[in-house]
N, C-alpha and C positions, 0 to 999 in steps of 0.2 A: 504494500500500500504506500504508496508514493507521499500521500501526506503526513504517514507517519514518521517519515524522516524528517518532514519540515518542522512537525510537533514537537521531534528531541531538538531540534536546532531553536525552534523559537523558546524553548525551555531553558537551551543554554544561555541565552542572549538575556534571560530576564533574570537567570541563576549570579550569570557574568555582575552584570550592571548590580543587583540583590548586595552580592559580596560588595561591590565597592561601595553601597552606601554604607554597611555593617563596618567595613573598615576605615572611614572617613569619623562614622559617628564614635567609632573607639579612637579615635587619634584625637579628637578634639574632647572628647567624653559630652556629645549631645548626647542624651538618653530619647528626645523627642525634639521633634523640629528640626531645624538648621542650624540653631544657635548665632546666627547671625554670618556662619562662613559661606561663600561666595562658594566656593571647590565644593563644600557639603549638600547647597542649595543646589549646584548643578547635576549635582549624582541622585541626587533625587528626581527632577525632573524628567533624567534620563532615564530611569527606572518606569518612573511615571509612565511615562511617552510612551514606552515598549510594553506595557501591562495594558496604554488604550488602543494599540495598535495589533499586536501580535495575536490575540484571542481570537478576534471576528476576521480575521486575515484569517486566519486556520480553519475556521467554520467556513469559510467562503471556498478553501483551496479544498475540504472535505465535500462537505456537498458536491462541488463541481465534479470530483471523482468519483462521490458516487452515481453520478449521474450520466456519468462515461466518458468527459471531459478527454480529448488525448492525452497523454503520459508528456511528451513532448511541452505543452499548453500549458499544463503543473507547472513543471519543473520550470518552467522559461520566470513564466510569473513568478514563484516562489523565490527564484535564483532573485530577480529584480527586486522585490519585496524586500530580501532581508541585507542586499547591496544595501538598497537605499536605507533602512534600517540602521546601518552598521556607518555609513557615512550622516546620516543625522545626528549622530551619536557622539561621533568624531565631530561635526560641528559646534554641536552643541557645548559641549567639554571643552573644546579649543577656543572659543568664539570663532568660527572661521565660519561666515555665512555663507560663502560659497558651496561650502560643504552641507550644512545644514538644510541653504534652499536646495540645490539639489537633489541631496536625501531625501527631502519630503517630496519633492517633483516623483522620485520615484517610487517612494511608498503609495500616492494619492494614483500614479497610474497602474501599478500593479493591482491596486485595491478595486480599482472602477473596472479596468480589464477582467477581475474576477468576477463582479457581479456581472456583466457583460456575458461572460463565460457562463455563467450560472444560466442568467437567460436565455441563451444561445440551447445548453446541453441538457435545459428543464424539459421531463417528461408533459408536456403543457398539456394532449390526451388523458393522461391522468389528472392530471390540476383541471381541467376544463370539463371533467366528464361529471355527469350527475347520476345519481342510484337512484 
């Protein structure tokens, strides 16, 4: 199942980012919040980011597969998905907006190509049939 490789992958990415706020908040000893550091605030947000991102991106890349989506169409999406993912990230952390807008250009097309996909590979004789 081709999404469940995306699911360890988007697991990592939130596991990754997870660790860094945990290590940020013991270096400064925040127990909650930011504490007011700039590096803690942004390990946070990037955490964020990928916990609003990475869930419904996996629901969109499952569905579409079970729906018979090519192998090919997954993979291409997902690959793009967590490029842009992983370059937002780096944005964000560096301030480098280049990186950041980009990232998200690519997360926002991967995402809308999936629903695309979705409607494209939707049994729509079932969705459209009545008992």
């Amino acid at each position: 199942m081709v999404s469940a490789l995306y699911a360890v992958i988007g697991t990592l990415f939130i596991l990754k980012f997870s660790f860094d706020v945990i290590r940020l908040r013991r270096q400064y000893r925040v127990p909650t919040g930011d504490g007011g550091f700039s590096e803690l605030r942004l390990a946070i947000r990037v955490q964020g980011n990928s916990i609003e991102y990475i869930p419904i991106t996996l629901i969109l890349l499952l569905l579409a597969e079970m729906n018979g989506a090519e192998i090919w169409i997954l993979h291409a999406l997902a690959v793009l998905f967590f490029i842009g993912r992983a370059l937002h990230a780096r944005g964000l952390r560096h301030s480098i907006l280049f990186w950041r807008r980009n990232g998200m250009m690519m997360t926002l097309a991967a995402i809308i190509a999936m629903l695309v996909v979705n409607l494209v590979y939707l049994p729509w004789e079932l969705v459209l049939s009545v008992h």
